[in-house]
PLY file of the C-alpha trace (Angstrom):
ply
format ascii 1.0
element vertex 67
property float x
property float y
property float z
element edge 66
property int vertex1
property int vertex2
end_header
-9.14 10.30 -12.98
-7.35 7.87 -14.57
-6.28 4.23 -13.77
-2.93 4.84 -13.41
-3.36 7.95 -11.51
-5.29 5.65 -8.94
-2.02 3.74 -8.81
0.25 7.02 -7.67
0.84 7.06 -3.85
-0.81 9.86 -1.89
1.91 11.25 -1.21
3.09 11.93 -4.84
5.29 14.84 -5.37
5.32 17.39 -7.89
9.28 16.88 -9.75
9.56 20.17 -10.27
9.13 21.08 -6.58
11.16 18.01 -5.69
13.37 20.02 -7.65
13.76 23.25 -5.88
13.76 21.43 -1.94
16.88 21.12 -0.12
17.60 19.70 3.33
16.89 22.05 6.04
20.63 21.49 7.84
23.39 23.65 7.45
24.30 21.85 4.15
21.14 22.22 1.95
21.98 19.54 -0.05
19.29 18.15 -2.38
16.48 15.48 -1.36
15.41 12.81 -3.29
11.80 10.99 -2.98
12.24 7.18 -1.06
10.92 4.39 -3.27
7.68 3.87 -1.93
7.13 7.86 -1.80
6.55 8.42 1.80
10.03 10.28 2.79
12.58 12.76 1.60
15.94 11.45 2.23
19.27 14.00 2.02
21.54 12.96 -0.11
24.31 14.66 1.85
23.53 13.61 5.36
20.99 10.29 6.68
17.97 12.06 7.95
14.61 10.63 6.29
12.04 13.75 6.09
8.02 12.17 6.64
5.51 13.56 4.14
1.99 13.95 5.47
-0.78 14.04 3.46
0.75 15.11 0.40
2.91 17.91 2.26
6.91 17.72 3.05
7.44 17.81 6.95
10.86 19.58 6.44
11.80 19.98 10.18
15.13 19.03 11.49
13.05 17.84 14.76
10.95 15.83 12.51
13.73 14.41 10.79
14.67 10.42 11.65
18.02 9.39 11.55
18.43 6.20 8.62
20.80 3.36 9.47
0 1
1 2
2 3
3 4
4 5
5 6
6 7
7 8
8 9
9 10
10 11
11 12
12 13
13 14
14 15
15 16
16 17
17 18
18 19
19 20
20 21
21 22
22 23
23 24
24 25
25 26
26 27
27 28
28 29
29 30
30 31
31 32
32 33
33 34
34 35
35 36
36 37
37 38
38 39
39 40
40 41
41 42
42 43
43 44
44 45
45 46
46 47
47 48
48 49
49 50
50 51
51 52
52 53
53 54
54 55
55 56
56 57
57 58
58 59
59 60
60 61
61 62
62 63
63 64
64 65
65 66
């Protein structure tokens, strides 16, 4: 492992399958990654989507409303 890979949070996503995932409401707009890499946030509606442990929680329950 490299240096800078020991700089990547854990819960780095793969871009290409940040690519293909979509909100799970009726809209499926796209999600993009939050700046420190723990959340997916819709671009179409203001839930926040956790990721645990490297994996994309991507249940509407789950889901917290951003301000």
């Amino acid at each position: 492992m490299t240096e800078s890979d020991d700089r990547r949070p854990t819960s780095a996503l793969d871009p290409e399958l940040l690519a293909i995932l979509a909100c799970p409401a009726e809209h499926h707009a796209p999600l993009e990654l939050d700046p420190e890499g723990s959340e997916l946030l819709c671009t179409q509606c203001d839930r926040a989507f956790p990721i645990r442990d490297g994996i994309p929680v991507l249940l509407l329950d789950e889901a917290r409303h951003r301000d």
